[in-house]
PyMOL Python script that loads the backbone (N, CA, C, O; Angstrom):
from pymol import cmd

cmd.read_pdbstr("""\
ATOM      1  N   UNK A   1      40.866 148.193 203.209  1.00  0.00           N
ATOM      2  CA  UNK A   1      42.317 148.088 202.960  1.00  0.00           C
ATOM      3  C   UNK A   1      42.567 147.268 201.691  1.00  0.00           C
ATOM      4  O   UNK A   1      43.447 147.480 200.857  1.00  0.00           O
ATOM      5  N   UNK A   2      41.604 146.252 201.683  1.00  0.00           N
ATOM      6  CA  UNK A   2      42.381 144.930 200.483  1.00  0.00           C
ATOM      7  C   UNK A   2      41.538 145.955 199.084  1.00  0.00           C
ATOM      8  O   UNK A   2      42.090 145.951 197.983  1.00  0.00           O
ATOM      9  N   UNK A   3      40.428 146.639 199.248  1.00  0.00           N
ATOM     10  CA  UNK A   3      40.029 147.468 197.938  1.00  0.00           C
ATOM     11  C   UNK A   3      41.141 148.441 197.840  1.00  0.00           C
ATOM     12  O   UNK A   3      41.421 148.888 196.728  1.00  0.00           O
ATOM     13  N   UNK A   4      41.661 148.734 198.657  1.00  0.00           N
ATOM     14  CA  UNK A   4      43.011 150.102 198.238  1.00  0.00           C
ATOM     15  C   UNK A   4      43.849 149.491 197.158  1.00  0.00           C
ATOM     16  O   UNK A   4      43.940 149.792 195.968  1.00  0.00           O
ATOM     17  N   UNK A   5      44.584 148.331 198.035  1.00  0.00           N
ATOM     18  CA  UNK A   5      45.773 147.825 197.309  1.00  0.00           C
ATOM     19  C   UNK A   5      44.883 147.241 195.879  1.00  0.00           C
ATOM     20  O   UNK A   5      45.271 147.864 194.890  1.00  0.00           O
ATOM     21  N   UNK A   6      43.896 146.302 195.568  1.00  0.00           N
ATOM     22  CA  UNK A   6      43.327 145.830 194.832  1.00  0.00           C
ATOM     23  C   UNK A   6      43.334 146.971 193.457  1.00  0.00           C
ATOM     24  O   UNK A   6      44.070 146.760 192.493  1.00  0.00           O
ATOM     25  N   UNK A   7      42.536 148.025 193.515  1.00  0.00           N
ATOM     26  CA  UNK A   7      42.684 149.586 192.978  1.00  0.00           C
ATOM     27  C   UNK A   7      43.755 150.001 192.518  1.00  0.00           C
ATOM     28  O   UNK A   7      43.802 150.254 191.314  1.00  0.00           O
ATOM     29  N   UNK A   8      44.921 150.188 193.349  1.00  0.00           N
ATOM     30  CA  UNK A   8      46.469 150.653 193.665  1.00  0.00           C
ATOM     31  C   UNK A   8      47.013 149.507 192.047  1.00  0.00           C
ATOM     32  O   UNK A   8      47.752 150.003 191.196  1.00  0.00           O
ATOM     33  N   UNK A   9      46.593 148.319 191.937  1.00  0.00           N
ATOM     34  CA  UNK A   9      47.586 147.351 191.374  1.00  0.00           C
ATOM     35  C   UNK A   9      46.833 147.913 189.925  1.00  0.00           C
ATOM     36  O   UNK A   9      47.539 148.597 189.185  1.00  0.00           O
ATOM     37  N   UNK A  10      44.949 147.544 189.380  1.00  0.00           N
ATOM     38  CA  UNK A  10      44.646 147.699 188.666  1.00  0.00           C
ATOM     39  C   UNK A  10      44.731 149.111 187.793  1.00  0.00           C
ATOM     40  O   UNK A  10      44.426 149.029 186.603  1.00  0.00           O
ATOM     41  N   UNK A  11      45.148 150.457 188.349  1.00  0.00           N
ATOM     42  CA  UNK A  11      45.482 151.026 188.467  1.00  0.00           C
ATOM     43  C   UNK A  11      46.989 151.316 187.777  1.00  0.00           C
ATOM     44  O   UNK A  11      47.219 152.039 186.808  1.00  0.00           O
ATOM     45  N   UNK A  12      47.823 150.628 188.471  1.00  0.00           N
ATOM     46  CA  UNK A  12      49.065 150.699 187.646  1.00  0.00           C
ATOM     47  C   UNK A  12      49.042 149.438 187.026  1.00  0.00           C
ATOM     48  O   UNK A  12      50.218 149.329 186.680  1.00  0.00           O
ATOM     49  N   UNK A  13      48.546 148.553 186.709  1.00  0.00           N
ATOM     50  CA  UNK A  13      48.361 148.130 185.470  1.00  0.00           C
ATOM     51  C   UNK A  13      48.065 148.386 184.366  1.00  0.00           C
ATOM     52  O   UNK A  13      48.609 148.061 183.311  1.00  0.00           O
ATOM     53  N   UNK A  14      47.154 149.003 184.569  1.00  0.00           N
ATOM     54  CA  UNK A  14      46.237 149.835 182.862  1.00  0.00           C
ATOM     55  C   UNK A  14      47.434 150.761 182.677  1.00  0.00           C
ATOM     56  O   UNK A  14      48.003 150.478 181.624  1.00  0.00           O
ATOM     57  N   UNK A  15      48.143 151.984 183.465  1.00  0.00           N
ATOM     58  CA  UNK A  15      49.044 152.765 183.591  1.00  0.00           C
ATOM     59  C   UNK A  15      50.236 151.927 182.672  1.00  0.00           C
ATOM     60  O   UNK A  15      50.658 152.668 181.785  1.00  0.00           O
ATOM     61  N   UNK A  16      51.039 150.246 182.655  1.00  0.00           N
ATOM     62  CA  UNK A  16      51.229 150.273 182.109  1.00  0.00           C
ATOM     63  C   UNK A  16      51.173 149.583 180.786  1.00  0.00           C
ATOM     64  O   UNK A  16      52.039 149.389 179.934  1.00  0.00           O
ATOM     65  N   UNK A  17      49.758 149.228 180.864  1.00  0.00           N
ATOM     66  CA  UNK A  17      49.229 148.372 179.925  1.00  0.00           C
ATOM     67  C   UNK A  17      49.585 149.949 178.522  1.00  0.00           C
ATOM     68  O   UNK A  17      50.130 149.786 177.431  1.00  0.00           O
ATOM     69  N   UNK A  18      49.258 150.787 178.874  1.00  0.00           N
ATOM     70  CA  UNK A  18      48.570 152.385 177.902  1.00  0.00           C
ATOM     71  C   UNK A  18      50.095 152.522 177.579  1.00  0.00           C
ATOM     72  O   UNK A  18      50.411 152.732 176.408  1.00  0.00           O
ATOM     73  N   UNK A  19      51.171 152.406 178.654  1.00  0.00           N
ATOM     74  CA  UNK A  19      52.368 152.723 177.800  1.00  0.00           C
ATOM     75  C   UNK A  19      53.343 151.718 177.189  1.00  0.00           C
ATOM     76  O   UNK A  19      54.424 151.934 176.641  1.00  0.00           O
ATOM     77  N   UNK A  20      52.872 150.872 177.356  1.00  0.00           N
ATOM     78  CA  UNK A  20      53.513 149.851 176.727  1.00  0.00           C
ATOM     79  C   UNK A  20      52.801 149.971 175.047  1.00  0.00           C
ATOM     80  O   UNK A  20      53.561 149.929 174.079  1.00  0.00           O
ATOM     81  N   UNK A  21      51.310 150.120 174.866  1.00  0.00           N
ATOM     82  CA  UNK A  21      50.694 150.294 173.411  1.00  0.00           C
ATOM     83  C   UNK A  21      51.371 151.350 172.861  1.00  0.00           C
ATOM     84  O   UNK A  21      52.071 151.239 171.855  1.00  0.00           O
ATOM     85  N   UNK A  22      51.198 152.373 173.470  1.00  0.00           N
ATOM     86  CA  UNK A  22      52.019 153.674 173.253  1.00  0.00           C
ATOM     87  C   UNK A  22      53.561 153.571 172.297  1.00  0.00           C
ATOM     88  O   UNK A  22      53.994 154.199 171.331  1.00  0.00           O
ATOM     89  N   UNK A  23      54.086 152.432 173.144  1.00  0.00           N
ATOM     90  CA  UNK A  23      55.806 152.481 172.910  1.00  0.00           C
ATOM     91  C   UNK A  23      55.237 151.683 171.410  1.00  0.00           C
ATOM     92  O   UNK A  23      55.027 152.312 170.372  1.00  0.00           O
ATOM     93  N   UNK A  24      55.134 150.860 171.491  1.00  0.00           N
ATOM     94  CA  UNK A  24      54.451 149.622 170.577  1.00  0.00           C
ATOM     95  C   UNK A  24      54.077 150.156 168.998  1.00  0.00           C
ATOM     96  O   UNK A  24      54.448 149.757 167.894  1.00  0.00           O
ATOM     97  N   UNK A  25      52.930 151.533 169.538  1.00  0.00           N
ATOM     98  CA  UNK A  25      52.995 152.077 168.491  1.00  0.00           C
ATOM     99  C   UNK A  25      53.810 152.986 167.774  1.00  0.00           C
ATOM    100  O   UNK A  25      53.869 152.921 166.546  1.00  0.00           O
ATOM    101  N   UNK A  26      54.486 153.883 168.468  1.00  0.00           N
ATOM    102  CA  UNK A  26      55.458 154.559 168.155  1.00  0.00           C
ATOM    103  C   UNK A  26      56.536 153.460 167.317  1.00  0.00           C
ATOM    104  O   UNK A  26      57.035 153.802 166.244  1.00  0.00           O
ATOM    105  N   UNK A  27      56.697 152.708 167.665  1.00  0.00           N
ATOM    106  CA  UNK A  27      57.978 151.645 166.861  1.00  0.00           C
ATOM    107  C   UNK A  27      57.133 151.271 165.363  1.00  0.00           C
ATOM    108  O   UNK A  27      57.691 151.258 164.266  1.00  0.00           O
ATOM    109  N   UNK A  28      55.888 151.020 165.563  1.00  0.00           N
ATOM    110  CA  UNK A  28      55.137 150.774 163.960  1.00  0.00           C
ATOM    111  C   UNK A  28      54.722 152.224 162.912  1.00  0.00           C
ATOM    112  O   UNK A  28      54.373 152.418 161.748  1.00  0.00           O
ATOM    113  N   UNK A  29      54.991 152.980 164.059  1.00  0.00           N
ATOM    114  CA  UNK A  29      54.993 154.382 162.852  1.00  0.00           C
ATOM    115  C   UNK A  29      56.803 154.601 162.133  1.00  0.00           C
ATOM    116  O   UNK A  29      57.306 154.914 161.055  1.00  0.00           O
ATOM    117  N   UNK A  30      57.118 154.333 163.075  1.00  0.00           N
ATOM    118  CA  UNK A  30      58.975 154.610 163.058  1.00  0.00           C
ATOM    119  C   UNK A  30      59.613 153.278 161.633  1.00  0.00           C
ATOM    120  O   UNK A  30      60.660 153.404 160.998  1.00  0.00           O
ATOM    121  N   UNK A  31      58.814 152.366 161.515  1.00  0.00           N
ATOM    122  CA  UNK A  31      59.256 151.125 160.946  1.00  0.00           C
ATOM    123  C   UNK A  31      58.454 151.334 159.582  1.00  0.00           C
ATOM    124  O   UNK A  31      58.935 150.930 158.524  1.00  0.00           O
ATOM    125  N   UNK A  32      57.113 152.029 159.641  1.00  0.00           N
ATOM    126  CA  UNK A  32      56.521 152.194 158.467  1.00  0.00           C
ATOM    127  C   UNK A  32      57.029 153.264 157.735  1.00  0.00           C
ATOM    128  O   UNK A  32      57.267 153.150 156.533  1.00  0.00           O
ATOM    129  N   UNK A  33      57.237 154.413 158.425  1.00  0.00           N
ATOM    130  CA  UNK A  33      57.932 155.517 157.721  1.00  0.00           C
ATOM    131  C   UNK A  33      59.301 155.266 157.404  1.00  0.00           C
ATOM    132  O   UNK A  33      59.842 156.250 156.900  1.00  0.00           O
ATOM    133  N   UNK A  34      60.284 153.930 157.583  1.00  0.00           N
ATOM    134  CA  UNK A  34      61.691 153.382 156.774  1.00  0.00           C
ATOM    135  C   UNK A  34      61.005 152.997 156.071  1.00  0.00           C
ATOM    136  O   UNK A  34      60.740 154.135 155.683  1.00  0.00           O
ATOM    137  N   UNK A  35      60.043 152.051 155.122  1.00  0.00           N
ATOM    138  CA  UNK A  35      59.733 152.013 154.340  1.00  0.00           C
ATOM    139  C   UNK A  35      59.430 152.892 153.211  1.00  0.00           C
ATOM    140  O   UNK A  35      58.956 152.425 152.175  1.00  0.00           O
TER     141      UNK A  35
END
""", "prot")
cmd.dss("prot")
cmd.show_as("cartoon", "prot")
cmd.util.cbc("prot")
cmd.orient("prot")
């Protein structure tokens, strides 16, 4: 049970670790191309 939830969290962490870089980068392409 405690490996499910343990899994379950790391899991949606990375999930939004990936879209948070994602957004992150999208704003440094968007900011370089006003230049």
């Amino acid at each position: 049970m405690y490996i499910c939830v343990c899994m379950s969290l790391v899991v949606s962490y990375l999930m939004v670790h990936t879209f948070i870089r994602i957004i992150s980068y999208q704003l440094l392409i968007t900011q370089y191309k006003k230049k």
